[in-house]
N, C-alpha and C positions, 0 to 999 in steps of 0.2 A: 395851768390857768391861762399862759398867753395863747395858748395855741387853741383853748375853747374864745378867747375873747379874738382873736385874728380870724377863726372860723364863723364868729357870731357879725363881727364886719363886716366880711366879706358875702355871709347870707344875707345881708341886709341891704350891700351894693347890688345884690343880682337882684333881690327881692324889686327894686326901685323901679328896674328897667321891666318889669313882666307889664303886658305879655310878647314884649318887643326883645329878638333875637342882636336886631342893629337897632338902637335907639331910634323910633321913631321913623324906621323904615319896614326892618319884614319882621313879621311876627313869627311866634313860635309852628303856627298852622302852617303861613306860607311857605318855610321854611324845612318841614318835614316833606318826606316822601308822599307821594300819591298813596290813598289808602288802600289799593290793591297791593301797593307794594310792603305798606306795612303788614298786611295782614299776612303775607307769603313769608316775610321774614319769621313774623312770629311763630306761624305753626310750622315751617321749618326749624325752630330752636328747639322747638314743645318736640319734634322727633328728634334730631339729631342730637341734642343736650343726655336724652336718656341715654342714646348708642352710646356715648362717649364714656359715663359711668359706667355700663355695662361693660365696652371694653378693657375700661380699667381695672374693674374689679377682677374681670378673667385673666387678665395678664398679673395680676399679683397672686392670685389664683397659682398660675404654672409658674412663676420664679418664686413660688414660697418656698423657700428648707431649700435653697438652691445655692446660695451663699452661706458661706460660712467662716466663723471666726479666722484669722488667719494669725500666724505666731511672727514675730519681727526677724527680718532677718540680722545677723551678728553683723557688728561692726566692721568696717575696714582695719581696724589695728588690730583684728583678731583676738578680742574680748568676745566669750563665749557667758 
């Protein structure tokens, strides 16, 4: 409960200041990248975001059934 009421605060502090990043100086537009550049970033995540699940899935792919249980080794006081 505190940590929704310290969240619900603090959404209400930022709330206050929109649409200004610095109170009353840059706004959230001016403050972003130029829009060519947002747009490069995004449809580069839209490609590279898939490669990356792809990747993973194939590398757990090849290390599946690759590991295996392992038994403890015996004590130093030589208890078996």
């Amino acid at each position: 409960m505190v940590a929704l009421i310290f969240m619900s605060a603090f959404g209400t502090l930022a709330l206050s200041f929109w649409p200004y990043l610095i109170p009353f100086v840059i706004t959230i537009e001016e403050a972003a990248a130029p829009q060519s550049s947002l747009i490069f970033m995004f449809w580069g995540g839209v490609v590279v975001f898939p490669l990356m699940l792809l990747y993973t899935v194939v590398s757990y792919g090849v290390f599946r059934g690759k590991a295996g249980a392992t038994t403890a080794y015996p004590h130093a006081s030589g208890d078996k």
